[in-house]
C-alpha positions in Angstrom: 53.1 -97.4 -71.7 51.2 -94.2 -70.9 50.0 -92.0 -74.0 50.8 -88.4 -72.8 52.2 -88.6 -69.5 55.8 -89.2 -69.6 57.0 -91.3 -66.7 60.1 -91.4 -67.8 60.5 -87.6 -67.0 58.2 -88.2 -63.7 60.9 -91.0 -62.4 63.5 -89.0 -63.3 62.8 -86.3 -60.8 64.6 -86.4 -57.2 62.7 -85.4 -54.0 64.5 -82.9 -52.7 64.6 -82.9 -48.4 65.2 -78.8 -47.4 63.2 -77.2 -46.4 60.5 -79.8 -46.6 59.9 -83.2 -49.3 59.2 -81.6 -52.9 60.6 -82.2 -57.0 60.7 -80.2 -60.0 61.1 -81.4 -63.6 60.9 -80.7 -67.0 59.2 -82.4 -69.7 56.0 -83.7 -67.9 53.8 -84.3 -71.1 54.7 -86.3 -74.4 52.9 -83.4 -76.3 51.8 -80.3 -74.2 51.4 -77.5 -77.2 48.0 -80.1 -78.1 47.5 -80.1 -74.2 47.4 -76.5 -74.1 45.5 -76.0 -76.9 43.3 -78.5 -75.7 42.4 -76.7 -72.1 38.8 -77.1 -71.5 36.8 -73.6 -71.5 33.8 -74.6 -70.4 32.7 -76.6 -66.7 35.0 -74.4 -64.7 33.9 -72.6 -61.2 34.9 -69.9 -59.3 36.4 -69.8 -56.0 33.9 -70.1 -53.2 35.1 -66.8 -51.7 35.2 -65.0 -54.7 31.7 -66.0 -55.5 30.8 -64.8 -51.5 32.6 -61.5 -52.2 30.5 -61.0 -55.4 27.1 -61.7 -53.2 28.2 -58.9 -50.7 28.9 -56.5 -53.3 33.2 -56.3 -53.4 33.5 -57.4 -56.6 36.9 -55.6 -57.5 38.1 -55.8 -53.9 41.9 -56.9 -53.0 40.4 -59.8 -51.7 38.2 -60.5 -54.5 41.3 -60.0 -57.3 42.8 -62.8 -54.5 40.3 -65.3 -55.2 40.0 -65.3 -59.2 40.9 -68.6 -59.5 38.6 -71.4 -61.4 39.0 -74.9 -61.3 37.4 -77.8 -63.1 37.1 -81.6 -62.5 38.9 -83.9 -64.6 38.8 -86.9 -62.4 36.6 -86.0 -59.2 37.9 -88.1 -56.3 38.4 -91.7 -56.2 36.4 -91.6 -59.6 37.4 -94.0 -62.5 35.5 -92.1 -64.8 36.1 -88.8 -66.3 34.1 -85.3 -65.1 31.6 -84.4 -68.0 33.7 -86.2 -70.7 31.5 -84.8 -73.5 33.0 -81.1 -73.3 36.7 -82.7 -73.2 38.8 -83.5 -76.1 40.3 -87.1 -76.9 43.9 -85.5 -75.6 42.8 -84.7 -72.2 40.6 -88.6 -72.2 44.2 -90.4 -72.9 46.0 -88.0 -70.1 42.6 -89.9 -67.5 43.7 -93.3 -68.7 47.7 -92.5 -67.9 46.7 -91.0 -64.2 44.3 -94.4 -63.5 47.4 -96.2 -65.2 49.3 -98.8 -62.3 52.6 -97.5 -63.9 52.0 -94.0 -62.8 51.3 -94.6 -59.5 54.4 -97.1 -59.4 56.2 -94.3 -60.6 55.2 -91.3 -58.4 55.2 -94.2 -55.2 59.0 -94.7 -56.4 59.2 -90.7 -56.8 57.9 -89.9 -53.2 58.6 -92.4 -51.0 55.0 -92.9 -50.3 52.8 -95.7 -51.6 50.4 -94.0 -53.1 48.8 -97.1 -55.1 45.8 -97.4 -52.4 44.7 -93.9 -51.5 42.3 -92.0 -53.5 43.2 -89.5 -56.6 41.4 -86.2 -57.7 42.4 -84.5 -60.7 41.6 -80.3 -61.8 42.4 -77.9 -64.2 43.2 -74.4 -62.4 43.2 -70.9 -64.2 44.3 -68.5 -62.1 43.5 -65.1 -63.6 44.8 -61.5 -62.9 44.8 -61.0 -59.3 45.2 -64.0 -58.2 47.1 -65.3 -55.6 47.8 -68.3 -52.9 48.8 -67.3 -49.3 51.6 -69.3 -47.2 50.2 -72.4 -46.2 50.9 -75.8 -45.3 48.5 -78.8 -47.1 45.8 -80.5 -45.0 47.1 -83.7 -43.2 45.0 -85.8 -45.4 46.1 -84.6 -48.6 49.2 -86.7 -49.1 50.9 -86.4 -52.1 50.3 -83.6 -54.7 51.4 -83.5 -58.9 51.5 -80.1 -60.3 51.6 -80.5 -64.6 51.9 -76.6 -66.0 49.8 -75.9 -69.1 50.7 -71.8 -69.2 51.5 -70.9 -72.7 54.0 -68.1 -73.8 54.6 -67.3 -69.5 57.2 -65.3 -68.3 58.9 -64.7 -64.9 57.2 -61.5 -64.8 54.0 -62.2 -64.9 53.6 -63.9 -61.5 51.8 -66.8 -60.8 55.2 -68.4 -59.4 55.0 -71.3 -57.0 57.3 -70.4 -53.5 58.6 -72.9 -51.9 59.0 -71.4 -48.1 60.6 -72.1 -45.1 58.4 -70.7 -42.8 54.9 -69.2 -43.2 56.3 -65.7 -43.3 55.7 -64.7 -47.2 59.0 -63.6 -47.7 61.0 -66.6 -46.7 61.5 -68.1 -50.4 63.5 -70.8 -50.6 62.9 -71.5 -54.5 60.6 -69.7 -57.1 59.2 -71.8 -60.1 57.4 -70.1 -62.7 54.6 -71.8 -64.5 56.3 -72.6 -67.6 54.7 -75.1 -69.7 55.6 -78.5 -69.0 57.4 -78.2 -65.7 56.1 -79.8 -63.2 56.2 -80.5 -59.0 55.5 -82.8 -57.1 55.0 -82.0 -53.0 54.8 -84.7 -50.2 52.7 -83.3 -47.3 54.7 -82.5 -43.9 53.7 -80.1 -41.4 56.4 -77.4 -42.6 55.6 -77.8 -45.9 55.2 -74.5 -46.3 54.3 -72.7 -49.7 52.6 -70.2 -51.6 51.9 -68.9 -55.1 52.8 -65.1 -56.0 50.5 -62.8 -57.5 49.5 -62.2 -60.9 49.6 -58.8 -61.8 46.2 -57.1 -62.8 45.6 -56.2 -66.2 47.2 -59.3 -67.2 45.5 -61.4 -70.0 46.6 -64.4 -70.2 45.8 -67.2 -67.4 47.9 -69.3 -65.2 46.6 -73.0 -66.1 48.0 -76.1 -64.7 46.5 -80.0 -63.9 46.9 -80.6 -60.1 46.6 -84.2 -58.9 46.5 -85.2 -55.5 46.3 -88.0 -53.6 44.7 -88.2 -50.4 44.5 -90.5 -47.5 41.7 -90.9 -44.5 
């Protein structure tokens, strides 16, 4: 029995074929307000081209507001042990013993059609801050399986930060939109027309876009 994971809610979710293999659900985490108020703060890096922008000067560019995402390790790949455990609460240890958990791995294998109990996991936090924003694209042929767990508190359609599901890499062929409500979830299996993006966030805007994104990767 996982601690704040809820697999229930995980196996409940139905892989959905068009225009590509991908879920949505409700409910992810047994108690996601102490999640969210739990997001680390500290440990967290900018985006390689952001920080490249900021060397050559175009801080404040379009591509700059593009790339103002962070991320931070929670479990770095194929690692049993958490990143920097030290600055993390007890909330966010228990959610690392339900991802190295067999029963989650059962359950997302029984999820996605793919056995993902022998490939290699990696687990970060994201913020995506004002600007920001993911272009089409289609997942690297290694990165197999992917489990996106929202932690955006108080988010509304309107603020952005949507994951697109496309059918094409043109940017306006949206199949679905999902805002990053808290405690929705996806989960993507990799194909090559799995195409998808993530809309902008306005700037101005305040508040972050946070989510844990799992993957699973093979050779």
């Amino acid at each position: 029995m996982t601690n704040m994971i809820d697999l229930d809610a995980l196996g409940s979710a139905e892989m959905r074929t068009d225009p590509f293999p991908w879920a949505f659900y409700g409910n992810a985490l047994r108690d996601p307000q102490a999640l969210i108020d739990a997001f680390p703060t500290t440990g967290f890096e900018w985006h390689s081209q952001r920080r490249i922008l900021e060397t050559l000067g175009r801080r404040g560019t379009d591509a700059w507001y593009q790339h103002n995402v962070a991320t931070r390790a929670l479990l770095e790949l194929g690692e049993t042990r958490p990143h920097e455990p030290a600055e993390l609460d007890d909330r966010w240890l228990a959610v690392v013993d339900d991802l190295l958990s067999p029963e989650y791995r059962e359950r997302l294998s029984d999820v996605t059609g793919v056995d993902v109990r022998p490939l290699r996991m990696q687990a970060h936090f994201w913020r995506f801050d004002e600007g920001a924003f993911f272009q089409p694209h289609v997942d690297k042929p290694h990165k197999i399986v992917t489990h996106l767990m929202y932690l955006t508190e108080n988010w509304t359609e309107d603020l952005g930060g949507c994951f697109r599901v496309l059918g094409s890499n043109d940017p306006q062929d949206v199949h679905t939109e999902i805002p990053p409500l808290p405690n929705n979830a996806i989960v993507l299996r990799r194909t090559d027309n799995a195409w998808h993006s993530v809309s902008a966030i306005p700037r101005g805007q305040q508040r972050s876009r946070k989510l844990l994104q799992v993957w699973f990767w093979g050779e």
